[in-house]
PyMOL commands that place a pseudoatom at each C-alpha (Angstrom):
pseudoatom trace, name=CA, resn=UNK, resi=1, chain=A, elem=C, hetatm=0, pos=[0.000, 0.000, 0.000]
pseudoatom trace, name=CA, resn=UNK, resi=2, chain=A, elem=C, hetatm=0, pos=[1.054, 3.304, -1.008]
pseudoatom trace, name=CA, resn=UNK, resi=3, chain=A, elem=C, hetatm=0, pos=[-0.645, 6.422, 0.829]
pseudoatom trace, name=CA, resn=UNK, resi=4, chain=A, elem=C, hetatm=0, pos=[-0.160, 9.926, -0.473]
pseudoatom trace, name=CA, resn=UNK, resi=5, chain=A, elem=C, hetatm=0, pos=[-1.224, 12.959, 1.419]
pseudoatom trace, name=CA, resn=UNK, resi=6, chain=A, elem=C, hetatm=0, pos=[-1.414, 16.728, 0.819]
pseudoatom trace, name=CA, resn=UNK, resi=7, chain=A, elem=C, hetatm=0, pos=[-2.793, 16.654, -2.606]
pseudoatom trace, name=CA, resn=UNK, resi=8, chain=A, elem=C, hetatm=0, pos=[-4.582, 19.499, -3.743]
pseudoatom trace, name=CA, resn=UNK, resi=9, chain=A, elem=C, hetatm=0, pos=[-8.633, 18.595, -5.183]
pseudoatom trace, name=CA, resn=UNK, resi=10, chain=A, elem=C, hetatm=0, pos=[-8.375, 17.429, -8.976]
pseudoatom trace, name=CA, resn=UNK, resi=11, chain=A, elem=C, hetatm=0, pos=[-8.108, 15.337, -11.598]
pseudoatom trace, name=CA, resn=UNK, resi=12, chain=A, elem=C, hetatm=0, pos=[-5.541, 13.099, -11.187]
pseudoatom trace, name=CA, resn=UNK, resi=13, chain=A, elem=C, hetatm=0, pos=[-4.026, 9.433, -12.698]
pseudoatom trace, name=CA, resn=UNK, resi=14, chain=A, elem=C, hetatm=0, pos=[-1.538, 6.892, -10.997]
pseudoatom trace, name=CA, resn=UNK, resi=15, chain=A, elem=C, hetatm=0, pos=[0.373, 4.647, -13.354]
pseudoatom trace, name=CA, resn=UNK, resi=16, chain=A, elem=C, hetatm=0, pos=[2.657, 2.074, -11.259]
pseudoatom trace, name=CA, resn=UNK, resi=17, chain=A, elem=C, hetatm=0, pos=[5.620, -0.040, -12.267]
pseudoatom trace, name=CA, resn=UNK, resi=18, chain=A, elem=C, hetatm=0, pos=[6.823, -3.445, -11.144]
pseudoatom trace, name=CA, resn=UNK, resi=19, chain=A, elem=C, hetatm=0, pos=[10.508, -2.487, -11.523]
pseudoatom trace, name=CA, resn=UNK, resi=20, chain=A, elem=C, hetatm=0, pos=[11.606, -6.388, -10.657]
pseudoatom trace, name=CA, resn=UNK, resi=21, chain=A, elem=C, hetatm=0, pos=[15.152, -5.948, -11.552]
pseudoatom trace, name=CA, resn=UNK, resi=22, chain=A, elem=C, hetatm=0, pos=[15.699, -2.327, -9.533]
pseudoatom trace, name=CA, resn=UNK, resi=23, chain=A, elem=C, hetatm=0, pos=[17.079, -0.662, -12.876]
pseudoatom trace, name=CA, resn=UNK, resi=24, chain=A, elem=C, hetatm=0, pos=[14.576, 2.582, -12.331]
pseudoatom trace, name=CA, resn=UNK, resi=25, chain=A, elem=C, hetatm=0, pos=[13.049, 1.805, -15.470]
pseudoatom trace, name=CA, resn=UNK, resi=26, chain=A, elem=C, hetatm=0, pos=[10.210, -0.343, -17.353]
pseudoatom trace, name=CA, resn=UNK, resi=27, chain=A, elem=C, hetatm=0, pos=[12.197, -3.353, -19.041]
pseudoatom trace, name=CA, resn=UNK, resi=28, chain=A, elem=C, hetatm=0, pos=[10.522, -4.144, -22.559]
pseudoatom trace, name=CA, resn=UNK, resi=29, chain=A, elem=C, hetatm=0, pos=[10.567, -6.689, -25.313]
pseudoatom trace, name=CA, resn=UNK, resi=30, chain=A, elem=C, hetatm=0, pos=[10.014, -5.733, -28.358]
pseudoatom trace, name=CA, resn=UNK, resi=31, chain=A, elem=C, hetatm=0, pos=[8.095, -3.071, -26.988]
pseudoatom trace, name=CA, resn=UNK, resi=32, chain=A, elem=C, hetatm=0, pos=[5.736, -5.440, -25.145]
pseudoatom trace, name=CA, resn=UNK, resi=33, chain=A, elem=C, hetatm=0, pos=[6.550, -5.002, -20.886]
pseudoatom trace, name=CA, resn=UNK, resi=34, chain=A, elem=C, hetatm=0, pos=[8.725, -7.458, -19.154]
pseudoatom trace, name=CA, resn=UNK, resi=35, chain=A, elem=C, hetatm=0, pos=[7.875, -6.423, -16.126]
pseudoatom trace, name=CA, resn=UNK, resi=36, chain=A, elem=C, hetatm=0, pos=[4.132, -5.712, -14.229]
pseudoatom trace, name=CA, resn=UNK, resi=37, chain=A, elem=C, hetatm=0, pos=[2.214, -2.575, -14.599]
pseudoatom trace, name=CA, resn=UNK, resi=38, chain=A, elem=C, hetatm=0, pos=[-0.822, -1.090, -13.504]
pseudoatom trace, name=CA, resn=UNK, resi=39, chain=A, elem=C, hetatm=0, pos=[-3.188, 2.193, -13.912]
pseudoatom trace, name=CA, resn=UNK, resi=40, chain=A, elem=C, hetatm=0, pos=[-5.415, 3.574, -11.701]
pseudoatom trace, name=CA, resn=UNK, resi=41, chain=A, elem=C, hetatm=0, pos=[-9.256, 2.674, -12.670]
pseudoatom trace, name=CA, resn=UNK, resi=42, chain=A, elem=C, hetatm=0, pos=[-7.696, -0.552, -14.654]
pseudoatom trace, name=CA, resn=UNK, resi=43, chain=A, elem=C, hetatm=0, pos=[-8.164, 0.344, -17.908]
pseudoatom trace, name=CA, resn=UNK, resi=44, chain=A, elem=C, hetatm=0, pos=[-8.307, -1.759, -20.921]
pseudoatom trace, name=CA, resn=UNK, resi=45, chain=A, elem=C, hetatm=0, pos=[-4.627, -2.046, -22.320]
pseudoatom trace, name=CA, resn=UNK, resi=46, chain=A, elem=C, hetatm=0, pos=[-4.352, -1.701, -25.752]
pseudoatom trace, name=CA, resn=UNK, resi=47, chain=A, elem=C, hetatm=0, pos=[-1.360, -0.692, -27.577]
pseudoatom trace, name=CA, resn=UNK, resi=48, chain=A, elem=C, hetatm=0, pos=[0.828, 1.800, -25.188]
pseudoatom trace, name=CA, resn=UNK, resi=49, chain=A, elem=C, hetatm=0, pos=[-0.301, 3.354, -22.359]
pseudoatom trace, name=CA, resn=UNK, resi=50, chain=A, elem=C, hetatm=0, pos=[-3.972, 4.102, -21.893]
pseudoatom trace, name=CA, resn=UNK, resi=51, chain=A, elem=C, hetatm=0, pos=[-5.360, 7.892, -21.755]
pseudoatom trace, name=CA, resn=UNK, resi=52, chain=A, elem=C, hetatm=0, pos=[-5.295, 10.227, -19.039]
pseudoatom trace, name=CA, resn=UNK, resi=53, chain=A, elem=C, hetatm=0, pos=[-9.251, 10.377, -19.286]
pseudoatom trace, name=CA, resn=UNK, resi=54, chain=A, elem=C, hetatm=0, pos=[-9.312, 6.061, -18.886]
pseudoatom trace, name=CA, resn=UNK, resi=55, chain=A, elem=C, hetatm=0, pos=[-7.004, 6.236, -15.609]
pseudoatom trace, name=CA, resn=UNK, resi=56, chain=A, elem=C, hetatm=0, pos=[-8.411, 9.732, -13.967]
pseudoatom trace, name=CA, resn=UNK, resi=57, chain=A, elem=C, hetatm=0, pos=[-10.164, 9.768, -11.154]
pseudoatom trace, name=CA, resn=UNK, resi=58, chain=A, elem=C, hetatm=0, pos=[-11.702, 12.965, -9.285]
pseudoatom trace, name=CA, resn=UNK, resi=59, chain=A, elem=C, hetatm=0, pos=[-10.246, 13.755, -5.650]
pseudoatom trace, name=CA, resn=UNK, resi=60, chain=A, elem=C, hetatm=0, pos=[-12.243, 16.157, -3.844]
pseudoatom trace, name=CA, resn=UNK, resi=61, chain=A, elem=C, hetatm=0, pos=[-10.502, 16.770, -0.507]
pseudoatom trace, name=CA, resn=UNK, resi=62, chain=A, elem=C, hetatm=0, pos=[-10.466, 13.484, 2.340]
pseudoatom trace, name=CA, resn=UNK, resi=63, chain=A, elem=C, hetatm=0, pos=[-9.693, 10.492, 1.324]
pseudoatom trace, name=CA, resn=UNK, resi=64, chain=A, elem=C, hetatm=0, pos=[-9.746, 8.198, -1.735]
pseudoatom trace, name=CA, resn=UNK, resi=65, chain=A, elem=C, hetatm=0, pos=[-8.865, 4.864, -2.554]
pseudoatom trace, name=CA, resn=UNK, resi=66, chain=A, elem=C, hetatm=0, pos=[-7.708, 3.477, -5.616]
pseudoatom trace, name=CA, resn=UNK, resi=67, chain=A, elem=C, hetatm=0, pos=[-6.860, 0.022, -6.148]
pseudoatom trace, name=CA, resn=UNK, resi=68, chain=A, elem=C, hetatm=0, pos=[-4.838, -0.688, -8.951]
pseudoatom trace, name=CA, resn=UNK, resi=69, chain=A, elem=C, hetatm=0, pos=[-4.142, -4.256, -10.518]
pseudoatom trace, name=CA, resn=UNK, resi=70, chain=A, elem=C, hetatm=0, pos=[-0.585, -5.557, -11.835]
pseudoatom trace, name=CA, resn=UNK, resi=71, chain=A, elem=C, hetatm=0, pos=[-0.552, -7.073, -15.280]
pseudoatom trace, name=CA, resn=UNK, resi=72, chain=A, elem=C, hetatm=0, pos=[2.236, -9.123, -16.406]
pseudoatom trace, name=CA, resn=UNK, resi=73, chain=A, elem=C, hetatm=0, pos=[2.656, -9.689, -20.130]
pseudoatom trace, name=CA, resn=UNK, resi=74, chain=A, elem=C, hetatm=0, pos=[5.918, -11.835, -20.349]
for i in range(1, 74): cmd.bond("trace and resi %d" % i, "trace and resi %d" % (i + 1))
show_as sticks, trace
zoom trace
């Protein structure tokens, strides 16, 4: 679990990354992900990343949850 606090209300989107090897980056194959990844609202994954408008989710002051599922391709 993750928690964030002192966000300002908005529109916001939370991509996460498996980084399984600790290299800081997203290892890929042929431009397919070796490792997991994950966006907030779990989008359908097409080709590349989905759009800000599939992952956004409104934060109005409080609290919010978001629960975000890793997908491994490879």
């Amino acid at each position: 679990m993750l928690r964030l606090s002192g966000l300002a209300p908005g529109d916001y989107a939370v991509a996460v990354i498996h980084d399984a090897n600790g290299n800081g980056k997203l290892d890929t194959f042929m431009g397919i992900p070796r490792e997991g990844f994950g966006f907030s609202r779990n989008p359908v994954i097409g080709f590349g990343p989905p759009r800000f408008s599939a992952a956004q989710f409104p934060l109005q002051g409080g609290s919010d949850r978001q629960e975000v599922k890793l997908r491994y391709l490879l």
